[in-house]
C-alpha positions as CSV (number, residue, x, y, z in Angstrom):
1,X,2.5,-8.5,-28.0
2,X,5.1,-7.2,-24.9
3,X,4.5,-9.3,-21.9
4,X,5.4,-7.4,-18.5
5,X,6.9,-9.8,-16.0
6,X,5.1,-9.4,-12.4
7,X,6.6,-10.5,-9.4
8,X,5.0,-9.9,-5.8
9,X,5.9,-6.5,-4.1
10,X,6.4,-8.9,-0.5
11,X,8.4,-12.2,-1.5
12,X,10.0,-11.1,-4.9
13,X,8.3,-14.4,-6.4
14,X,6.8,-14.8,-10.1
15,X,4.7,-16.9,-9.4
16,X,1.7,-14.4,-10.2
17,X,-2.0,-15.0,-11.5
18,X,-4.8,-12.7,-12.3
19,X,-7.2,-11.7,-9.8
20,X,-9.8,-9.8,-11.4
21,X,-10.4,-5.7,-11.3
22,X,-10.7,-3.7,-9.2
23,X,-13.8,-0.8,-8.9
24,X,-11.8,1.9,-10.8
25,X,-11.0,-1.3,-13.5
26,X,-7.0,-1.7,-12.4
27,X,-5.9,-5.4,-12.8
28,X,-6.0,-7.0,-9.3
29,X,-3.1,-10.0,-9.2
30,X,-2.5,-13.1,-6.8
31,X,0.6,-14.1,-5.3
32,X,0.7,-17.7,-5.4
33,X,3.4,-18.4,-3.2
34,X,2.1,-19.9,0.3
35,X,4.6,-18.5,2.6
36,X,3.7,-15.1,1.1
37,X,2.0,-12.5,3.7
38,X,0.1,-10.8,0.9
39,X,-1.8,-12.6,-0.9
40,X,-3.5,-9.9,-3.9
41,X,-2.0,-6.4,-4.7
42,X,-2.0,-4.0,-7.8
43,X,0.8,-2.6,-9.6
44,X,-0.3,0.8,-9.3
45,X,-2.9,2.0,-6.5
46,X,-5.2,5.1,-7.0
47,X,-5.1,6.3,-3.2
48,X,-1.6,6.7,-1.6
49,X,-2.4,5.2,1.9
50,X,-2.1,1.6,0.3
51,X,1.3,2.3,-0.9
52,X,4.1,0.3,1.0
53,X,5.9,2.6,3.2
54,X,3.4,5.1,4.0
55,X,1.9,4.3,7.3
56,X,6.1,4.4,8.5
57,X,6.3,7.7,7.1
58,X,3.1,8.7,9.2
59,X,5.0,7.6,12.7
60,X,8.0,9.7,11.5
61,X,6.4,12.6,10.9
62,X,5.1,12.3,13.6
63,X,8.1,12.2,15.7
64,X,9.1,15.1,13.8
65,X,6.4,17.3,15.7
66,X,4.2,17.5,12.2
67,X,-0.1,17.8,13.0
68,X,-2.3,15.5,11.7
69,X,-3.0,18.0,9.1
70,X,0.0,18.5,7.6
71,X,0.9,14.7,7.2
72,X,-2.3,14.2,5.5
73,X,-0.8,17.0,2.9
74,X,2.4,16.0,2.5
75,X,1.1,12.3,1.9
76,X,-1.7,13.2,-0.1
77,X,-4.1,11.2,2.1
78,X,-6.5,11.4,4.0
79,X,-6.7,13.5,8.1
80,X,-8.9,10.5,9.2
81,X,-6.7,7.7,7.5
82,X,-3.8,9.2,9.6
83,X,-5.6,9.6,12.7
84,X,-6.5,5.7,12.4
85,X,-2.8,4.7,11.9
86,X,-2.1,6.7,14.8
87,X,-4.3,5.1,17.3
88,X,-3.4,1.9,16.1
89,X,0.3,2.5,16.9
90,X,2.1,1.2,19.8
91,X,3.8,4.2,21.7
C-alpha cells in the first residue's frame, strides 16, 4: 500500500483529513489548520475555473485587449464564468 502525502494548496500544512466526495466521486480533503483561508479543496478539479491562478489570468488577458470569448477558449471555461469575474473586479 503507497500512501500519497497531501498538504494544503494555501498554507503548505499536512495537517490534512478526508472530506468526503465530491458529485463526480473525487476525494474532497480538509485543511485542518485554523489560520488557513481554505478550508476543503481537491487534488485535481474537473472544471478549470476552480484552479488557482485562473481568475488572474482572466484580468490579464484582459488587459491584453482579448474578448470575453476568446478568454473563455484559451482557459477552457466558461463565457459567463468570465463575464462574472469581470464584473466582480475592481477597475
Amino acid at each position: 500500500m503507497v500512501l500519497i502525502p497531501v498538504t494544503c494548496p494555501d498554507c503548505k500544512g499536512e495537517n490534512i483529513g478526508k472530506n468526503g466526495h465530491d458529485q463526480k466521486g473525487v476525494q474532497r480533503y480538509i485543511c485542518r489548520n485554523a489560520e488557513c483561508a481554505r478550508k476543503t479543496f481537491a487534488l485535481e478539479y474537473t472544471y478549470n475555473a476552480y484552479v488557482k491562478g485562473v481568475k488572474e489570468s482572466i484580468y490579464e488577458h484582459t488587459v491584453n485587449g482579448n474578448g470575453t470569448l476568446a478568454i473563455a477558449r484559451l482557459l477552457k471555461i466558461s463565457k459567463n464564468t468570465v463575464t462574472a469575474a469581470l464584473k466582480k473586479s475592481n477597475p
